[in-house]
C-alpha positions in Angstrom: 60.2 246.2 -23.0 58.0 245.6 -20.1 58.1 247.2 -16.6 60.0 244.5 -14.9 62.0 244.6 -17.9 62.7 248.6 -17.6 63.1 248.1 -14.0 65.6 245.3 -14.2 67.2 247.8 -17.0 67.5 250.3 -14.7 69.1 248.9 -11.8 71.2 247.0 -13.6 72.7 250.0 -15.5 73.1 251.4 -11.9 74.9 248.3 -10.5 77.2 248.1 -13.1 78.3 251.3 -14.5 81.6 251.4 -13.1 82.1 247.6 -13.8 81.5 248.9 -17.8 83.8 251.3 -17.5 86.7 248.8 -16.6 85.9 245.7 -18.1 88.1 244.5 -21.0 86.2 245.0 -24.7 85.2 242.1 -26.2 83.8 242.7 -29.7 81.3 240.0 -30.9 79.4 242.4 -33.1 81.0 241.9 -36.8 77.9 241.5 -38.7 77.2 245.3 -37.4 80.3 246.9 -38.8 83.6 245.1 -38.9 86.7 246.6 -37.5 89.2 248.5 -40.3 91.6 245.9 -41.4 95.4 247.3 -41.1 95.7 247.0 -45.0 92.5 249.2 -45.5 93.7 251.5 -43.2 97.1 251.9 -44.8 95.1 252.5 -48.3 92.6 254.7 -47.2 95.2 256.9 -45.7 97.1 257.1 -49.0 93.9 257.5 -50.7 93.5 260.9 -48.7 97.1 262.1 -49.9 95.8 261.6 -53.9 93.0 264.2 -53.1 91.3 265.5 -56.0 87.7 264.6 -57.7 88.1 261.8 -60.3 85.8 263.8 -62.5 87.6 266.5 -63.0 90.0 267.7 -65.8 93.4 268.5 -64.6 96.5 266.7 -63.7 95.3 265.6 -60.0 91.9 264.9 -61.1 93.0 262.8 -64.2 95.7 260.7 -61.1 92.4 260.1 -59.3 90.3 258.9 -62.0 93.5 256.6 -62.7 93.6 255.1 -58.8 89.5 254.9 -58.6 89.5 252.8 -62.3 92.1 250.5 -61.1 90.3 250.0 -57.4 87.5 249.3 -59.7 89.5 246.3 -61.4 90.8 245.1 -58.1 87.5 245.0 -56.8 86.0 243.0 -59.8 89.1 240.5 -59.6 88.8 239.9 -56.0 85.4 239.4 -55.6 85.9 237.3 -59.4 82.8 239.5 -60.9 82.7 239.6 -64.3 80.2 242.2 -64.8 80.1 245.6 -64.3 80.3 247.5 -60.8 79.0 250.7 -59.8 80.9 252.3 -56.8 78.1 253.2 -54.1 78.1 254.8 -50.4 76.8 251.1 -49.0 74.6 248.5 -49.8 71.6 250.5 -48.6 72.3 252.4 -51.5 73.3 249.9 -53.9 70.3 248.2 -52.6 68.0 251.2 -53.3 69.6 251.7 -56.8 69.5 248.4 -58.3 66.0 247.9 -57.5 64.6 251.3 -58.0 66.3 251.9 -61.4 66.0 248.2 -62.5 64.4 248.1 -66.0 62.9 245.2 -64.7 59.5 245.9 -62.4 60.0 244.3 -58.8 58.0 241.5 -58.6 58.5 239.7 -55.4 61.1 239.8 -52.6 62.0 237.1 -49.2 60.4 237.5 -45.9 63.4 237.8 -44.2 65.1 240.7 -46.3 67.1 243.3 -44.3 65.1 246.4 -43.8 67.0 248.2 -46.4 65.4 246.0 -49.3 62.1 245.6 -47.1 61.8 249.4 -47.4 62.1 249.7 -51.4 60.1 246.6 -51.9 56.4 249.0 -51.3 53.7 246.1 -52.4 56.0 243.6 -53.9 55.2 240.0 -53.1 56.9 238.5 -50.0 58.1 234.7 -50.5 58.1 232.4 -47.3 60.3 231.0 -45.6 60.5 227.2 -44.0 61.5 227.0 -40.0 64.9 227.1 -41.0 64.6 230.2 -43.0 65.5 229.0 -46.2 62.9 229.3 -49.5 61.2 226.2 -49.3 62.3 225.4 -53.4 63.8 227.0 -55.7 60.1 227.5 -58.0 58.5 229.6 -55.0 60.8 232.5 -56.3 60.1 232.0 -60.0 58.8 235.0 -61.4 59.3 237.1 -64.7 59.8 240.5 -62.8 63.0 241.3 -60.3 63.0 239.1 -57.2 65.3 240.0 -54.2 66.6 237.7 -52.6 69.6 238.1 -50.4 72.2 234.9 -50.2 73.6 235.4 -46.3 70.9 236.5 -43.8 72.3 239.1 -41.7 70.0 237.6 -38.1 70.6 234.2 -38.5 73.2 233.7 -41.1 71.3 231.1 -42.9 72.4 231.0 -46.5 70.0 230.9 -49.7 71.0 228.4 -52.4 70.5 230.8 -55.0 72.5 228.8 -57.5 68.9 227.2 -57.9 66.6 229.7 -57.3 68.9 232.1 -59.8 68.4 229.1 -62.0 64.4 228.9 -62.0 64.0 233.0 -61.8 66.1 232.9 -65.1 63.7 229.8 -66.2 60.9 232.1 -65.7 62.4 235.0 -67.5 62.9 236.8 -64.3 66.1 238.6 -62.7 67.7 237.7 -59.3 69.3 240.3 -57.4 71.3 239.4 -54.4 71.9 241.5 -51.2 75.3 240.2 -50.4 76.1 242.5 -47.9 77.3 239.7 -45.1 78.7 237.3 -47.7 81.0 239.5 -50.0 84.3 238.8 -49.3 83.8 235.7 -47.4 82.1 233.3 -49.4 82.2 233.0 -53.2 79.2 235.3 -54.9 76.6 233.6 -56.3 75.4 233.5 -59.9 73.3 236.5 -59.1 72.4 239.4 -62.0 72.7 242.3 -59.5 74.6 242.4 -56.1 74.7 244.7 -53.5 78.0 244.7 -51.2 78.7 247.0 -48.4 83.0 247.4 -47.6 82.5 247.8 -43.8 80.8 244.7 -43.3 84.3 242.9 -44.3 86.7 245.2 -42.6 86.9 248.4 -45.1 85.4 251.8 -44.2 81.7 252.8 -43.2 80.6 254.5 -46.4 81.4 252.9 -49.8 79.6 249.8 -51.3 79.0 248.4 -54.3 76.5 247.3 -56.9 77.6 244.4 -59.4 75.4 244.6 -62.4 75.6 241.8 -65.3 74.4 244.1 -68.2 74.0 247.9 -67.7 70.9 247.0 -70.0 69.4 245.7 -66.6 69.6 249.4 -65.5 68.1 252.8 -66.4 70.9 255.6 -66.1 70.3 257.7 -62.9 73.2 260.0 -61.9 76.2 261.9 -63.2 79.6 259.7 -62.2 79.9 256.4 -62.1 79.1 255.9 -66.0 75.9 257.6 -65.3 74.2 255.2 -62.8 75.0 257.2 -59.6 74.8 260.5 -58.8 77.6 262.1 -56.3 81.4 262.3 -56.5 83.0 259.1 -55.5 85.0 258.3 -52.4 88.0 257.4 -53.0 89.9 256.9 -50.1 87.4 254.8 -49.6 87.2 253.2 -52.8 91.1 252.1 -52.3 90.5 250.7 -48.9 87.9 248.6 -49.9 89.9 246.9 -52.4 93.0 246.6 -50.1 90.4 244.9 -47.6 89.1 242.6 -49.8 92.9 241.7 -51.0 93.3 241.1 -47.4 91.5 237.8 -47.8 89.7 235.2 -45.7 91.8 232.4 -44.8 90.6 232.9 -41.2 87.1 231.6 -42.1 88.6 228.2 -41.2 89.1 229.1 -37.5 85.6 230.8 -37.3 84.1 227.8 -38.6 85.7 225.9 -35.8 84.4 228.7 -32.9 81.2 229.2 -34.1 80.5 225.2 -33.7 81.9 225.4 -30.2 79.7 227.8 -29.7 76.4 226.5 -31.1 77.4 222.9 -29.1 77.9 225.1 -25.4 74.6 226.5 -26.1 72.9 223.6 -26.5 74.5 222.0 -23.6 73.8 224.6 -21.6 70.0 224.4 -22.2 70.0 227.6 -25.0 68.6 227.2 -28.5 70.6 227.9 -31.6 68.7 229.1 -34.6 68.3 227.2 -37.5 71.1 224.8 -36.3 70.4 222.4 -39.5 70.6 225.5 -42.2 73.7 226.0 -43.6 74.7 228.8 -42.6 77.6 231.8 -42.5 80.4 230.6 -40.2 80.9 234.2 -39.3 76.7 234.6 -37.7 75.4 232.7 -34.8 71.7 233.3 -33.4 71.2 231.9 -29.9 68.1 231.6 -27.6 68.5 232.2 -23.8 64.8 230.9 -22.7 63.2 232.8 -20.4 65.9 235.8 -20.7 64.9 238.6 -22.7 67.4 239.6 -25.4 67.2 243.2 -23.9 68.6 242.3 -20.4 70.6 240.2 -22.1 72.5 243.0 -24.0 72.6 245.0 -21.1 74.6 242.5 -19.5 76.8 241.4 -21.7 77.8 245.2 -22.5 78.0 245.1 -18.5 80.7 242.9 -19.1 82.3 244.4 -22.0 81.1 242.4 -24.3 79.2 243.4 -27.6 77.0 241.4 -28.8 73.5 242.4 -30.7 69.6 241.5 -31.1 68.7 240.9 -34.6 70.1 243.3 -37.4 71.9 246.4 -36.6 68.9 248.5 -37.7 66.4 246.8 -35.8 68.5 246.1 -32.9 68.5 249.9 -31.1 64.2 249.9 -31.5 64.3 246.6 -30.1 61.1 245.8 -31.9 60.4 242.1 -33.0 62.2 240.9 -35.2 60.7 240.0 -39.0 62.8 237.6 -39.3 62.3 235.3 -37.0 58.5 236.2 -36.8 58.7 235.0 -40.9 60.9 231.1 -39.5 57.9 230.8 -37.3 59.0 231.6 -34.0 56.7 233.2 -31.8 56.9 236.7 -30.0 58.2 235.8 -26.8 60.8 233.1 -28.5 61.9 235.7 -30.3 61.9 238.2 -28.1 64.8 236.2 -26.6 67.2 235.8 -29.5 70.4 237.6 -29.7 73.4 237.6 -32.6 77.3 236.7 -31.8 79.1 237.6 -34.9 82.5 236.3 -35.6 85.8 238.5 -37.2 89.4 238.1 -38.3 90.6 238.9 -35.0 87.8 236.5 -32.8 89.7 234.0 -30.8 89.0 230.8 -28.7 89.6 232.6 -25.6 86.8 235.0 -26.3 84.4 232.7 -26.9 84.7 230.9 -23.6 84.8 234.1 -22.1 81.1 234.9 -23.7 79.9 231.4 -22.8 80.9 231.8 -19.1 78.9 235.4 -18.9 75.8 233.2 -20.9 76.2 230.5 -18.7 76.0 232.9 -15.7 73.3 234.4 -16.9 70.9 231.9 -18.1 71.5 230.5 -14.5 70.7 234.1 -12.5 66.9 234.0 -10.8 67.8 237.8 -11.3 68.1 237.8 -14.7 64.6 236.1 -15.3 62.8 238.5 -12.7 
């Protein structure tokens, strides 16, 4: 942030504080952390009345190994995995599991990887991306090793096609694992041999994920529950509201479909960008451009307004540093600099999304907000 930019920051946090205080929330922030769904709620608060540890030997313990094995099944039939599943705390940990106790060595990973992966990945290669952030074919991830690459990007919401690229990794004798941490529970898996899943990014709880594995032969052991993959007793309050959130379904993907054009179309009309409008992409992520409006102001005053919205991924967002992302699509600093995320939930309606265009339209017209 510049000095004009932490002056502007300053003043306006001034201006507007009480206006914060009073204005009505407007949550635009899903691909952060969804809000509980009622039916996960309701099973994560009977979850807490069938306390005990699954692992151990009594009565109560042997009643919660019983709930956490059949929140297992539901899982696996919800999400239609076939495979095995491993309960985890997130996907940063189902991410850090698969890949560090793969059997296979980590060959290569995308460019536009969340941090999570980014961070486990050490020297691996890094596959580009085309402008519109997808692999440019399906051979550029062909290797023999473990390649990472995620199906929903969690900036942008471009979507991989890793029906083909799982295809030609498999050609080459390689293994494809998929962070699927913003398309679980919205959009069919792919044909992936490990998956990483995350329940609060589709309305469960903050703290329980999951890794899908095809084979456990893909995996060394590493831990003393979860059939010996994972270390640490499981959560199963959480376990049970995951499930009941996934049961909870996604027939109101249809409807963000719908707002998420409107938006992208009002953008464009109103002289923003939208980010990789020709990728397909999730229906629940839109990355828009405010030229000459830095995406820091721009989050100040939107939360001025009420109104949370974000700047890249959750874990970049707070350091506001530049985004890898859109640095790998080929924007440059400054474009990018001026990129934020609108991310669409169950409970999103059309109302709200005029009511961010009118506060973007405002703002992209203010000679104050480009000082």
């Amino acid at each position: 942030m510049n000095g004009k930019e932490g002056s502007l920051y300053r003043n306006t946090r001034i201006e507007n504080n009480l206006q914060t205080m009073t204005a009505k929330p407007l949550y635009l922030d899903h691909a952060a952390t969804a809000p509980l769904r009622d039916a996960a709620r309701r099973a994560m608060l009977e979850g807490f009345e069938c306390w005990a540890n699954p692992s151990s030997p009594h009565r109560a313990g042997r009643a919660a190994r019983a709930a956490l094995e059949d929140a297992r099944e539901r899982v696996r039939a919800a999400l239609d995995w076939r495979g095995e599943l491993v309960f985890t705390s997130g996907a940063s940990e189902a991410i850090a599991l698969g890949l560090g106790q793969s059997r296979r060595p980590l060959a290569a990973v995308s460019a536009v990887e969340h941090d999570a992966v980014l961070r486990v990945a050490g020297a691996a290669e890094r596959i580009a991306v085309a402008g519109d952030g997808r692999i440019g074919g399906a051979d550029d991830a062909a290797r023999s090793g473990l390649v990472a690459v995620q199906h929903v990007n969690s900036e942008t919401g471009v979507i991989q096609d890793l029906t083909a690229i799982g295809d030609a990794i498999r050609q080459a004798g390689g293994v494809l694992f998929a962070d699927c941490a913003q398309s679980a529970g919205k959009l069919p898996l792919p044909d992936a041999d490990m998956i990483a899943c995350s329940a609060h990014k589709f309305g469960g709880p903050i703290g329980v994920g999951a890794l899908l594995v095809r084979d456990w032969s893909l995996l060394h052991p590493g831990g003393g529950q979860e059939r010996g993959y994972r270390g640490g007793t499981e959560n199963l309050p959480g376990v049970l509201a995951m499930a009941a959130a996934l049961e909870a379904g996604n027939d109101w993907l249809g409807e963000a479909t719908r707002l998420r054009a409107m938006l992208d179309d009002a953008i464009r009309d109103a002289g923003g960008e939208v980010v990789a409008p020709d990728a397909p992409r999730c229906p629940t992520i839109g990355a828009v451009r405010m030229p000459g409006v830095a995406a820091a102001v721009q989050l100040i005053r939107f939360d001025s307004a009420g109104i949370a919205v974000s700047a890249g991924s959750a874990c970049s967002s707070g350091s506001m540093r530049p985004s890898h992302v859109l640095a790998a699509m080929g924007l440059d600093e400054k474009a990018a600099s001026e990129v934020i995320r609108v991310s669409i939930g169950p409970e999103t309606r059309e109302a709200d999304i005029l009511r961010f265009l009118e506060n973007w339209r405002e703002m992209a017209g203010s000679p104050k907000a480009r000082a």
